[in-house]
matplotlib code that plots the C-alpha trace (Angstrom):
import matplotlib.pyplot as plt

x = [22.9, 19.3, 16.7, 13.3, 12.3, 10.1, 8.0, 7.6, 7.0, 3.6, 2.7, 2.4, 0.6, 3.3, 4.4, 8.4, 7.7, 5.3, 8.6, 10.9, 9.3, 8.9, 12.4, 13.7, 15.4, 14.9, 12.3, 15.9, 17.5, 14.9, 14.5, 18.1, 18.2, 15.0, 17.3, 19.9, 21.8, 22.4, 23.6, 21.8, 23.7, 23.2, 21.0, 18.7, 18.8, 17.5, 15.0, 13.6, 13.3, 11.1, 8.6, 8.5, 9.0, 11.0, 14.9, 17.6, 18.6, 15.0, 14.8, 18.4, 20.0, 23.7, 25.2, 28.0, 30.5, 29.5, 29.8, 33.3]
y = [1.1, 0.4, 2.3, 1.5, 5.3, 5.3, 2.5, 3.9, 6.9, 5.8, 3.6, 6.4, 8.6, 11.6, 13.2, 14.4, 18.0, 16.5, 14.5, 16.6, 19.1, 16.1, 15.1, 18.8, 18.8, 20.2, 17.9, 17.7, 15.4, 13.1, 12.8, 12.0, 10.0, 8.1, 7.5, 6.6, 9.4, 10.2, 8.5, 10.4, 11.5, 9.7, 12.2, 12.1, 8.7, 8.7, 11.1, 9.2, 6.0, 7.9, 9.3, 6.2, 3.9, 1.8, 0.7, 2.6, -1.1, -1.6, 1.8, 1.3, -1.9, -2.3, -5.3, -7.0, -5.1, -1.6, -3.2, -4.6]
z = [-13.7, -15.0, -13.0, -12.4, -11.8, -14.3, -13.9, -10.0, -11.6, -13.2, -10.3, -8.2, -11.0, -11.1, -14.1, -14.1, -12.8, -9.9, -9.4, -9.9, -7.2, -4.5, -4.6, -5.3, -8.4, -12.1, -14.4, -16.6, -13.5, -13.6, -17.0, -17.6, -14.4, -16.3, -19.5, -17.7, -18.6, -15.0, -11.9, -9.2, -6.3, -3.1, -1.6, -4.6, -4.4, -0.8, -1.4, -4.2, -2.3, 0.4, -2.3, -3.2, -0.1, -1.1, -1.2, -3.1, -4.3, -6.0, -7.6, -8.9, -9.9, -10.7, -12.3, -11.1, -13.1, -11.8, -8.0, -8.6]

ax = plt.figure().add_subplot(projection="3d")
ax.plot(x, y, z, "-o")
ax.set_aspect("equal")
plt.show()
């Protein structure tokens, strides 16, 4: 799974604890969810697509092999 939490991340002008706090988690989740360390669960994943506004499937993209 690649993530584009990050790059969001910047766009919006937060640093990981601002994040962290919106999407109530630990700074540690989102920086291993950042690495890629981390698969977030799905309600993470939701709440990080409202911060955001925007789809689960273009904050984090699977290839093929992960789908099948």
């Amino acid at each position: 799974m690649k993530t584009r939490l990050k790059e969001l991340r910047a766009r919006e002008g937060f640093n990981q604890t601002e994040l962290a706090k919106r999407a109530r988690v630990s700074r540690q989740t989102i920086s291993l969810i950042e690495r890629e360390d981390l698969m977030p669960s799905l309600l993470i994943a939701v709440r990080l697509s409202h911060i955001f506004n925007e789809p689960i499937e273009k904050i984090f993209i699977f290839d093929g092999e992960e789908l099948s």
